[in-house]
N, C-alpha and C positions, 0 to 999 in steps of 0.2 A: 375237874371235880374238886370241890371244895371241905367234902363231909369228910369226917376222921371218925374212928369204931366209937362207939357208945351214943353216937348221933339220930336219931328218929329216921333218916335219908338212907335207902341202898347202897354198898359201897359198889360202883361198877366201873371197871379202868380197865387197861390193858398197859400193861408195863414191859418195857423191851430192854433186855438189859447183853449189853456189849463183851461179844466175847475176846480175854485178854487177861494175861496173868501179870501179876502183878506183885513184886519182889520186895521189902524191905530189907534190905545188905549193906545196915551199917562196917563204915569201913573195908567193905566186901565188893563194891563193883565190877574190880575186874573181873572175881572170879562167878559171880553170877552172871556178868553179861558172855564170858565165853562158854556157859552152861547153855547159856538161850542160843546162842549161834549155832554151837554142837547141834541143837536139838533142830533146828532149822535146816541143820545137812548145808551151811551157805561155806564157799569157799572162794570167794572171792566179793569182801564186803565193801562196799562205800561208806566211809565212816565222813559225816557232816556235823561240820562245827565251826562254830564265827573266830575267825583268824585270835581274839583274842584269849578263849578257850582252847588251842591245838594244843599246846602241853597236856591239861588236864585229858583231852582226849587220848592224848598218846597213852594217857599215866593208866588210862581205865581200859583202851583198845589197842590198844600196843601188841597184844600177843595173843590178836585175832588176823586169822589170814585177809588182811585188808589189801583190796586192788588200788585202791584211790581215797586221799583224804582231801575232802574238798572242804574251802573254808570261806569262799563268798557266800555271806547271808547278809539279809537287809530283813529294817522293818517293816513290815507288812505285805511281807514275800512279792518284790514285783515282778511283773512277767519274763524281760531280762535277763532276770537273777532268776529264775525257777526255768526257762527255759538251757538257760548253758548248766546247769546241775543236771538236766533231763540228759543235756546232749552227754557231759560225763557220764553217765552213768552206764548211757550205750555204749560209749566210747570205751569205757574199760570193763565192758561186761559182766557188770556186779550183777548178785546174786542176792542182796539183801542190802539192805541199809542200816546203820545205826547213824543216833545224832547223837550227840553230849553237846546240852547247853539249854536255851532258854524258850521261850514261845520260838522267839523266830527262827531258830533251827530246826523245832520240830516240824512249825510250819513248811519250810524248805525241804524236808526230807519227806513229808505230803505230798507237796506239790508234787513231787518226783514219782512217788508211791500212786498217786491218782495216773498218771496213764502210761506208766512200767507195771503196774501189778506187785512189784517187787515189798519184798517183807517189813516192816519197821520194827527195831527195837529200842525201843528211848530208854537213854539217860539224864532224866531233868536235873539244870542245876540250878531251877529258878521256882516259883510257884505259880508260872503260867497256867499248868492242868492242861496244852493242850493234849499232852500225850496219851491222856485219858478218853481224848474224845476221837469222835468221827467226822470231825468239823475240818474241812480247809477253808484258806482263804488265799486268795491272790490280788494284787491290785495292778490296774494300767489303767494309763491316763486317768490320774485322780481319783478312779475308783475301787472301790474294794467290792469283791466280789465274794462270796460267801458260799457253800453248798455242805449236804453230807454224803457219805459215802462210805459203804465199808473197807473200800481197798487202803485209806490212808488214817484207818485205823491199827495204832502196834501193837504186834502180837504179844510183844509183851513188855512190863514197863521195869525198870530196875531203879528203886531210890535209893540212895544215900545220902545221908543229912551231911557228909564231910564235906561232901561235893558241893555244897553250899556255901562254906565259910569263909570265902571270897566275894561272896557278891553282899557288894557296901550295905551297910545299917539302910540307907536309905532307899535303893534300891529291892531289897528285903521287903521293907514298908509298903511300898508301892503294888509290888509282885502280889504282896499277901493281901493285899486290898482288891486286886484285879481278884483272885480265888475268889475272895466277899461277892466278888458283884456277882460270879457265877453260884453262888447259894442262892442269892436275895433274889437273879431271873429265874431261876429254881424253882422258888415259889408261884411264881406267876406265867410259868412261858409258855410259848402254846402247846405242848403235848404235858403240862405237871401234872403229876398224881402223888398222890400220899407217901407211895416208896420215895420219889422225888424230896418230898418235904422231909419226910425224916432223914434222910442224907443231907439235905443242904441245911438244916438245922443241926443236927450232930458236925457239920464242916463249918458253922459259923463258930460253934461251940470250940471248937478243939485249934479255931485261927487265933478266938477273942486270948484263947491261950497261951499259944505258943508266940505271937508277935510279937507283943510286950518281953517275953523273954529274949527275944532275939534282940530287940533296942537294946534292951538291958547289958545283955551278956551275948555278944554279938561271935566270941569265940566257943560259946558253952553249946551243946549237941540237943541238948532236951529241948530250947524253944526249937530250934531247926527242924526234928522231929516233927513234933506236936504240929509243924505247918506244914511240913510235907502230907500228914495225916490229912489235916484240914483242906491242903490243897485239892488233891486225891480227889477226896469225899464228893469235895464241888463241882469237880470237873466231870465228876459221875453223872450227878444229878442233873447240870448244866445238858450233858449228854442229851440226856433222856427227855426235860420238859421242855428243849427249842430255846432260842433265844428271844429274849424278851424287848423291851423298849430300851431299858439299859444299851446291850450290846449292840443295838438298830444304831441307835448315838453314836457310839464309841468306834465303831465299823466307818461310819460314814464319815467320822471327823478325822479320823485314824487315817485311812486313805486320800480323804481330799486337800489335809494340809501336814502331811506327813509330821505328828505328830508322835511323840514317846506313847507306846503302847500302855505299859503299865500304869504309866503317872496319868493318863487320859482317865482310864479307871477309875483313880482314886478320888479323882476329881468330881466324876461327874456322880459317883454311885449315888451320895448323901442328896441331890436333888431331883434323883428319880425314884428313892425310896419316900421321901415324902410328896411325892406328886402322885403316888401312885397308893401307901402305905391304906392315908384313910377311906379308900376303896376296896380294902381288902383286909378285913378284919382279922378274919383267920392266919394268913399271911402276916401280918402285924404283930399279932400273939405270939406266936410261932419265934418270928426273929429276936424281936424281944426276951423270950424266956431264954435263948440260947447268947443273949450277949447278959444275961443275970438278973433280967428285972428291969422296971420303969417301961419305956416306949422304944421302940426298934429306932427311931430316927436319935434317940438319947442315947443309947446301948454303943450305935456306929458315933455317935461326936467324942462317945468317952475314948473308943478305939481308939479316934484319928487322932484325937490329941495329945492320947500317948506315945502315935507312931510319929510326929510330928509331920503329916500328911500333908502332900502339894495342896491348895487348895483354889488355886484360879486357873485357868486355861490359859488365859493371855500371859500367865509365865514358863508356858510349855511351847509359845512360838506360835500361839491361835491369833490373826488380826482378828479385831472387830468386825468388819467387814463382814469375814468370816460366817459371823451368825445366820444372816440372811439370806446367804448362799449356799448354807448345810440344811437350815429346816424346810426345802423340799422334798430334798435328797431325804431327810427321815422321817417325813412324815408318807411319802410312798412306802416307806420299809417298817411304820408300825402296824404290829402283830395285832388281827383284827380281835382276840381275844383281852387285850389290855385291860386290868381292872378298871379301867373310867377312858373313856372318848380322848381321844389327843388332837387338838387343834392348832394351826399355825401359831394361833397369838399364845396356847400353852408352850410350845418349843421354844417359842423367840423371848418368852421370859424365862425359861430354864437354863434356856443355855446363854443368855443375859447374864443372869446368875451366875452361873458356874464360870463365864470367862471373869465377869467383875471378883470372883471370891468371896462373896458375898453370903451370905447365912441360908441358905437351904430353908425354901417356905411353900 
């Protein structure tokens, strides 16, 4: 549904909203995250987290009755890796899970959560948003696989913007651009409704924010905030309206040539907003008024170029090749609600585009 109140059109939707609480505990993690455990009754937790995170995890789960800290993750959870986490967790008879860290650890503490049943509590230290959702993903052999489900969504989420102030300026950028793209599919994916839109427009609003602060002032707490806020919000919304052509992309390229998650995002977002943009006027307005004016495709260039954003594929390790061999794979997986028809020879010029660097047309 496209209509907003004051429209001539019936408003009629159905909106599904995810249950999960959700903590802001500056400087506070540890003691919020062994609030949410108490209250789980878990006594014997798997705390997951990528080898280069286990201090920070210690510093936040430390004096939670943890059975096992497990610290192989990878990107884009492969089977491998999400099956020996599965066998840990049997193995030492956890009772719940916590992650500290980024997409890929929440992803991994999923994977494990989809057929243990066992509880999640996340502590993001990145602005992935998946913790927000009900989305896994796993990949083998080249592909990524995708579903929802309620079991590997976390009961509950514990932010701290401190918990941030290690992950590089650039890094940040990247992170905070992936959130974007989960606003901008927001707008368009197959289940959006108006609650959707006004969350991923309030989550653009409070990114175009906070970003810029964090380049800026990469030790200071207030942009960090203001993105965790914005992250949040998208990862809501993302939730709720499916994913879009965007993440069909990002998914398929992400798995078939084991590409950087984040930076894939930031990459591809600016040429599936204007491939998609003047089909979707209300969508278009919408992002616009939340990056301050002018055109949503304008609004995201000023972003990037403040965050000084990756902007080709083939410097993230994509061949050429490449191209040819991904737009089957996503032209199966685009959402038959798209605002405009997507065709081979549209994919083979976007993502043309997007590996040359190329200006977004």
């Amino acid at each position: 549904m496209t209509t907003t109140p004051g429209s001539d059109e019936r408003m009629r939707f159905e909106h599904r909203t995810l249950p999960q609480r959700v903590r802001f505990a500056p400087g506070d993690a540890a003691a919020a995250l062994a609030e949410e455990i108490t209250a789980l009754g878990a006594s014997r937790v798997m705390a997951v987290a990528a080898a280069g995170k286990a201090e920070v995890a210690r510093q936040v789960a430390g004096g939670l009755p943890v059975a096992h800290w497990h610290h192989e993750t990878a990107m884009h959870v492969p089977l491998p890796v999400a099956e020996r986490a599965r066998a840990a967790a049997r193995e030492h008879r956890a009772d719940a899970l916590v992650c500290v860290g980024g997409g890929s650890t929440t992803g991994l503490a999923k994977a494990v959560a989809l057929t243990t049943g066992l509880p999640i509590v996340a502590v993001p230290t990145t602005y992935a948003g998946s913790e927000a959702t009900d989305v896994w993903g796993i990949t083998e052999n080249g592909r990524k696989t995708t579903g929802a489900d309620d079991r590997v969504l976390p009961r509950a989420i514990v932010y701290d913007a401190s918990l941030t102030l290690t992950l590089p300026v650039d890094l940040s950028a990247a992170s905070g651009l992936n959130a974007l793209a989960h606003c901008v599919d927001a707008m368009w994916g197959p289940r959006a409704d108006p609650i959707d839109r006004a969350l991923a427009g309030e989550g653009i609003r409070a990114l175009r924010i906070g970003l810029p602060r964090v380049v800026a002032d990469p030790a200071g707490l207030p942009g960090r905030e203001h993105s965790l806020y914005g992250a949040y919000l998208a990862a809501v919304a993302f939730a709720s309206a499916g994913s879009g052509l965007h993440h069909k992309i990002c998914h398929v390229l992400g798995g078939m040539f084991d590409l950087p998650h984040a930076q894939t995002h930031a990459v591809v977002l600016p040429h599936v907003l204007a491939f998609n943009a003047p089909a979707a006027p209300d969508a278009e307005a919408r992002i616009a008024a939340a990056f301050g004016g002018g055109t949503a495709l304008a609004g995201l260039g000023r972003l990037r170029a403040r965050l000084h954003a990756p902007a080709a594929l083939r410097d993230l390790g994509m061949p050429e090749d490449g191209i040819a061999t991904a737009v089957p794979a996503v032209l199966d997986a685009v959402p038959a609600n798209n605002p405009r028809p997507v065709t081979a020879d549209d994919l083979t010029a976007l993502l043309r585009a997007a590996w040359e660097g190329t200006e977004p047309r």
